[in-house]
ROVO-436457 format. One record per residue: residue in one letter; x, y, z of N, C-alpha, C in turn. Coordinates in pm, whole numbers, padded with zeros to 5 digits, always signed. Layout:
<drennus>
aXYZXYZXYZ
...
</drennus>
This chain:
<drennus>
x-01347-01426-00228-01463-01410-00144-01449-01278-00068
x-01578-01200-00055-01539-01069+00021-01627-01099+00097
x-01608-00971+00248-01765-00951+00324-01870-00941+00282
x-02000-00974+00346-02133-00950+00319-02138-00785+00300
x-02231-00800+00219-02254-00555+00247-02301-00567+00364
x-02290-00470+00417-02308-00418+00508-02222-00469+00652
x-02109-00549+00632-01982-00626+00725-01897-00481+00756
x-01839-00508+00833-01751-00401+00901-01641-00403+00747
x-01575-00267+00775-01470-00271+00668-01375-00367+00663
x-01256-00390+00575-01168-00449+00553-01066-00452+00697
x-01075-00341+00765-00960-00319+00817-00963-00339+00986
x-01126-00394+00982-01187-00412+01142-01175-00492+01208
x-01094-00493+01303-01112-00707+01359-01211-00728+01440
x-01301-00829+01385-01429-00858+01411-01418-00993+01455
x-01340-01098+01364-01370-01262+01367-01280-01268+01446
x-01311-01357+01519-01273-01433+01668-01163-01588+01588
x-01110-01607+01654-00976-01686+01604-01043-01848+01533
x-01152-01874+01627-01221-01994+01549-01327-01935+01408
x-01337-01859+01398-01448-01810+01251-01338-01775+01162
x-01216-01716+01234-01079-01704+01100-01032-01839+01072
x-01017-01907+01125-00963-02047+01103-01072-02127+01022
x-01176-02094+00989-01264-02170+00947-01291-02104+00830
x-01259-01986+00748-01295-01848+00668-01124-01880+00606
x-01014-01934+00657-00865-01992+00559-00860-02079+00591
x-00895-02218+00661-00887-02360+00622-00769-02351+00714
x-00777-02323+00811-00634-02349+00907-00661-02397+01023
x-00579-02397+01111-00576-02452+01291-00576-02356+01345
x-00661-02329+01412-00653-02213+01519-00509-02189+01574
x-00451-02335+01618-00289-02355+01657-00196-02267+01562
x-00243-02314+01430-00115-02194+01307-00159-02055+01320
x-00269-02023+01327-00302-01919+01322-00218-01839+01463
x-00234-01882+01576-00160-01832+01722+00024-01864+01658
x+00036-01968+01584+00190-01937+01571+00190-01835+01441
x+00150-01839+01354+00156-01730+01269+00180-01546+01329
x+00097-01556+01421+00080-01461+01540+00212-01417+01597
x+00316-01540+01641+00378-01553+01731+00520-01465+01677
x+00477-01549+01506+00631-01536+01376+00605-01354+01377
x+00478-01294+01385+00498-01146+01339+00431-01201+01239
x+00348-01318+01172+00336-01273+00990+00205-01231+00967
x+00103-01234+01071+00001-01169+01087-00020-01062+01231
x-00118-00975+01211-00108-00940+01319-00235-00905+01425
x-00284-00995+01448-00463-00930+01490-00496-00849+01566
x-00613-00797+01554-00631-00693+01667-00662-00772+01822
x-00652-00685+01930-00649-00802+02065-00784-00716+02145
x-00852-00810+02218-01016-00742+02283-00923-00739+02392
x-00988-00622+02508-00926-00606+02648-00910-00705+02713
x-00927-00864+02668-00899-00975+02758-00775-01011+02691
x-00735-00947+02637-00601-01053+02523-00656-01108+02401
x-00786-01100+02385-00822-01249+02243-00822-01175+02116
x-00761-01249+02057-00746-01243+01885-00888-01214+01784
x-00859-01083+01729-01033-01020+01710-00888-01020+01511
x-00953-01107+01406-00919-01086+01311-00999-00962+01200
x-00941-00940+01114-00968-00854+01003-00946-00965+00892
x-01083-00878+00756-01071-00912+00682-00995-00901+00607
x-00882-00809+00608-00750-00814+00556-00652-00925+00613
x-00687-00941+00725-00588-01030+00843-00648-01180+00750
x-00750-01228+00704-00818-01332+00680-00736-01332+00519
x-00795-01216+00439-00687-01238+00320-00541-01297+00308
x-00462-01227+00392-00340-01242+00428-00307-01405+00483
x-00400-01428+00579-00362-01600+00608-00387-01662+00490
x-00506-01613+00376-00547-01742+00293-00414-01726+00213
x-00353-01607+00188-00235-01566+00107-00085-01644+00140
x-00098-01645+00286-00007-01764+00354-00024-01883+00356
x-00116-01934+00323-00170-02074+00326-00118-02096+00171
x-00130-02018+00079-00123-02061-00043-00002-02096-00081
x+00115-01983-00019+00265-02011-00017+00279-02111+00020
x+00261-02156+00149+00304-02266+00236+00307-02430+00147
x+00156-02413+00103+00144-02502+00000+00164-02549-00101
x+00247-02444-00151+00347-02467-00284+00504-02498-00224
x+00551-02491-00103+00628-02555-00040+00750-02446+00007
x+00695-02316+00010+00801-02199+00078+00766-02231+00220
x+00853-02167+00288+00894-02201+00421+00837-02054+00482
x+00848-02028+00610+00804-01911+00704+00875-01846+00654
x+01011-01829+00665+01048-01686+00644+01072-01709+00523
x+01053-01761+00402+01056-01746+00205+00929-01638+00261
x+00808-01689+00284+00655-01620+00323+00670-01495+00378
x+00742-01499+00459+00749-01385+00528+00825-01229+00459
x+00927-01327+00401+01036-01176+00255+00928-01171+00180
x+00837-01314+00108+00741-01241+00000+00672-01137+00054
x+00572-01171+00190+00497-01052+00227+00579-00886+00202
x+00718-00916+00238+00777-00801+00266+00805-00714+00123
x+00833-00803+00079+00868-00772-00059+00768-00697-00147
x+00627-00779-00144+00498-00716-00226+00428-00592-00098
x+00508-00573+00034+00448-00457+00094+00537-00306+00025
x+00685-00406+00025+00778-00246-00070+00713-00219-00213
x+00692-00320-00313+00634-00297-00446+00497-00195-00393
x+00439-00232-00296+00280-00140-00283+00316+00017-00290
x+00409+00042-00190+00510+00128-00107+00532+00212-00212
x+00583+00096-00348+00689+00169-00462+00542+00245-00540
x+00517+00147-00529+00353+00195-00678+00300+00295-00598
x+00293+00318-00520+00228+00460-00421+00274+00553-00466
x+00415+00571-00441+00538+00660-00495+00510+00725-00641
x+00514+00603-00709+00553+00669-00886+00394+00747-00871
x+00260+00673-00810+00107+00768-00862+00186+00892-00790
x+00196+00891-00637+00223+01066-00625+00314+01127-00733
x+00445+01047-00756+00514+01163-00846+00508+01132-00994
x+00387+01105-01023+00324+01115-01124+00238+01250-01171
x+00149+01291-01046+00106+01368-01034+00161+01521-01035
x+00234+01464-00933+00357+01602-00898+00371+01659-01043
x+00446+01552-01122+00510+01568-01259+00380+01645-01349
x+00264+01611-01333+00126+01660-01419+00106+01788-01388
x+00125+01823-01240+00100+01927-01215+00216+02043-01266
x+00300+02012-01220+00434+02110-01341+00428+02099-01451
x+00363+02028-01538+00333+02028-01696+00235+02152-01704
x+00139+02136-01641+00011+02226-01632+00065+02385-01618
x+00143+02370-01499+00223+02510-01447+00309+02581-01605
x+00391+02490-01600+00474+02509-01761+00423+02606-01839
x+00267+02480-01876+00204+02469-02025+00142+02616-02033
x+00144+02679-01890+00015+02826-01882+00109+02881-01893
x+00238+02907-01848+00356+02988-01821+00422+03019-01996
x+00417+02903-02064+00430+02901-02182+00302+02987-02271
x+00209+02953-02251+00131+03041-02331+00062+03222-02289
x+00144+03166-02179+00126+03367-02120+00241+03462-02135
x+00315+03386-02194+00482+03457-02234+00457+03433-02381
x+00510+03491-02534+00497+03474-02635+00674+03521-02653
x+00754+03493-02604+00865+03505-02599+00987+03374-02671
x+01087+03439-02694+01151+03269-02757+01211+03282-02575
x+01223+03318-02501+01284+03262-02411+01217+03327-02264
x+01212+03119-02222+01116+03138-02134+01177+03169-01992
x+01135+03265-01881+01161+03301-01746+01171+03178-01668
x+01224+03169-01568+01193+03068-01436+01094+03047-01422
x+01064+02942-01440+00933+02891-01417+00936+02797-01255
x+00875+02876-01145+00919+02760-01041+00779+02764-00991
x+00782+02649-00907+00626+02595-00870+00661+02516-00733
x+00596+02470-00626+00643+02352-00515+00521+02327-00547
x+00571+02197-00491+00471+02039-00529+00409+02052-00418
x+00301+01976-00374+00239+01917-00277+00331+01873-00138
x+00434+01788-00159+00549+01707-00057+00624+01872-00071
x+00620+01997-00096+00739+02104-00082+00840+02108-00148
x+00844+02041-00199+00985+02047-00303+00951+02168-00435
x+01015+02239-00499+01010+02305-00589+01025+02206-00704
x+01007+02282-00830+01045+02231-00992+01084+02387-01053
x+01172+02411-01064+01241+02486-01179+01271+02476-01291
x+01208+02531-01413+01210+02520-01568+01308+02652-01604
x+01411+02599-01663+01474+02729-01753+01514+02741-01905
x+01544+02760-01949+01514+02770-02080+01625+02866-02137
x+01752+02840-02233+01851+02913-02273+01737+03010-02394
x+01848+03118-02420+01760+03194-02526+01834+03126-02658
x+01770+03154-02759+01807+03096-02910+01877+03210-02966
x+02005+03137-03003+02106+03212-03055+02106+03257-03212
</drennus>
């Protein structure tokens, strides 16, 4: 289930602690201890009150689902942690994926603007600053 169009983004806390509890099938009560564990985290209005996100709403129905297959708070709590490092990781390999595309590209021109058997330093920095250096022995 997603927001209506035109609902605030994913990332807005809008729902008030009784419309989240009613949007994951929970107790307002779990929801304030969920709160309490760190395993959610809502946004707070200048009185103190619990203003949820629709990510915050994903995340409980995501906890509700564990719970119910019979993991405990903190099993729930390493999974969260666990699929936040895998996100973390998959972030990683697209940038240096890229990185890597972009020194192919650098290479591939460097290669066809030299007609030489042996190719010069080829150096380039990435985006993050790091260099890539290509060298190339000559053929004996």
């Amino acid at each position: 289930m997603r927001p209506a169009p035109g609902a605030p983004g994913p990332d807005v806390p809008v729902y008030v602690i009784s419309v989240a509890a009613e949007l994951t099938g929970l107790h307002p009560q779990t929801l304030r201890s969920y709160d309490r564990l760190g395993i959610v985290s809502p946004g707070r209005t200048g009185g103190g009150g619990r203003r949820y996100s629709w990510r915050d709403i994903e995340l409980l129905r995501e906890v509700a689902e564990l719970t119910a297959t019979g993991i405990g708070l903190e099993g729930v709590r390493r999974i969260l942690e666990l699929e936040g490092h895998v996100d973390a990781l998959r972030h990683r390999v697209a940038e240096l994926e890229q990185e890597l595309a972009a020194a192919e590209v650098v290479l591939r021109r460097t290669l066809d603007q030299h007609s030489t058997k042996n190719l010069p330093a080829v150096r380039t920095t990435t985006p993050t600053g790091q260099s890539v250096t290509v060298w190339r022995r000559g053929v004996r």
